[in-house]
N, C-alpha and C positions, 0 to 999 in steps of 0.2 A: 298185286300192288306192293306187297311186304319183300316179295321177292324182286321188286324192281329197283324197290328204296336199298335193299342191300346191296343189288351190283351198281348204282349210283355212287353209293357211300364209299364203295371199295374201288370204284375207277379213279374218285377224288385222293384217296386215301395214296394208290400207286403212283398215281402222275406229282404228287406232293415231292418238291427236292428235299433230301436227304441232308440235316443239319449237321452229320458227323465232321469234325475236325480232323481228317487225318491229321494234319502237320502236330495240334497238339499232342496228339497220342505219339507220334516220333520223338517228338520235343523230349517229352516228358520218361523218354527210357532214356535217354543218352547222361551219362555219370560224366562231371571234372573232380579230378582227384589231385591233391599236390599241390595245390597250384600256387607257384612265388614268383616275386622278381627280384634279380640281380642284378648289379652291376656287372658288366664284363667290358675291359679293355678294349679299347678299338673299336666297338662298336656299340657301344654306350649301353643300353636295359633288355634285358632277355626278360618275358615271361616265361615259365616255365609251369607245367602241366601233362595232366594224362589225362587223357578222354574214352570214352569208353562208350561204344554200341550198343545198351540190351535188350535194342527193337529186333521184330522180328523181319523188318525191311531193310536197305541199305542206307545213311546218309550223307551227306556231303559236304563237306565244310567249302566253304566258300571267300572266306575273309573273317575276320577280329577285331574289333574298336573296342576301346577306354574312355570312358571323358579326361583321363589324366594324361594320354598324349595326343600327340597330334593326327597320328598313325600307325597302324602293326605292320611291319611285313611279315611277309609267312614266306620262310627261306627253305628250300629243300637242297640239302647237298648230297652230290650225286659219288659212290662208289671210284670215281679218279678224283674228288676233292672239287668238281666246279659247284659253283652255288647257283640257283635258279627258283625265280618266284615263283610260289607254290601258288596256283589261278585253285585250283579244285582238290581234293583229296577224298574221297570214300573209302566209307569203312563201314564195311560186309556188316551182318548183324553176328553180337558175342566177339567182333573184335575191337582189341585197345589200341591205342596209340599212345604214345610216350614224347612229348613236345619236350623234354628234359632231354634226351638225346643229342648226342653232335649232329646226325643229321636232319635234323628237323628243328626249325625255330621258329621264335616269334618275338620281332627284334620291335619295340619302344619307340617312333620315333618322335622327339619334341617331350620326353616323359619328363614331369614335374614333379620330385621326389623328395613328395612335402609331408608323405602319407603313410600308414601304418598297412592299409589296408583298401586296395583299387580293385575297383569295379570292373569287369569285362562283358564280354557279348563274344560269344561264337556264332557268327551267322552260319545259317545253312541253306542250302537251296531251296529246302523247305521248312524255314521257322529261324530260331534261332535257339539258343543256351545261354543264360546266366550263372557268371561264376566270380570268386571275389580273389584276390590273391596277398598273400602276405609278402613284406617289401623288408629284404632282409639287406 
């Protein structure tokens, strides 16, 4: 009987779904460092930023919102100088990225620059990142 009641307990126990969070355990290694906005000519508010992988899986940025603008694009310029909307980006685990860079941006669009200090969101395929930026 004692030995029935344990392989009952322990068939209930294995078929139980598993409550682990991967995406927060991703979420929660990925580092923003730096992070401001500028003004820049001609194309009105750059955020600027480094990010940084120290999961031990890969992830992928996906898009960028503010409540302070309307819109991010995320602009990748290519080695002859063309520009092209960056859809996806991944980044291996242990590497950074540098959004301060000429080719890589993240252009403000609609930004209302009332503010000392804006709120962001790095979406990622799996979860997302919060980061705040100083507005020089």
């Amino acid at each position: 009987m004692l030995k029935h009641l344990f392989l009952t307990t322990l068939a209930i126990a294995v078929s139980l779904p598993v409550l682990a969070d991967v995406t927060r355990e991703t979420v929660s290694d990925v580092r923003i460092e730096d992070a401001s906005i500028i003004a820049v000519q001609d194309i009105g508010y750059r955020l600027m930023f480094k990010i940084a992988n120290d999961s031990p899986e890969p992830i992928t940025i996906t898009g960028l919102t503010s409540p302070a603008a309307n819109s991010v694009d995320l602009i990748y310029f290519s080695h002859h100088g063309g520009a092209a909307d960056l859809h996806d980006l991944t980044l291996l685990p242990d590497e950074e990225t540098d959004f301060s860079t000429s080719h890589l941006q993240a252009r403000l669009i609609g930004f209302e620059d009332n503010q000392t200090i804006v709120p962001f969101t790095i979406v990622l395929r799996k979860g997302s990142v919060e980061g705040e930026a100083h507005v020089h």
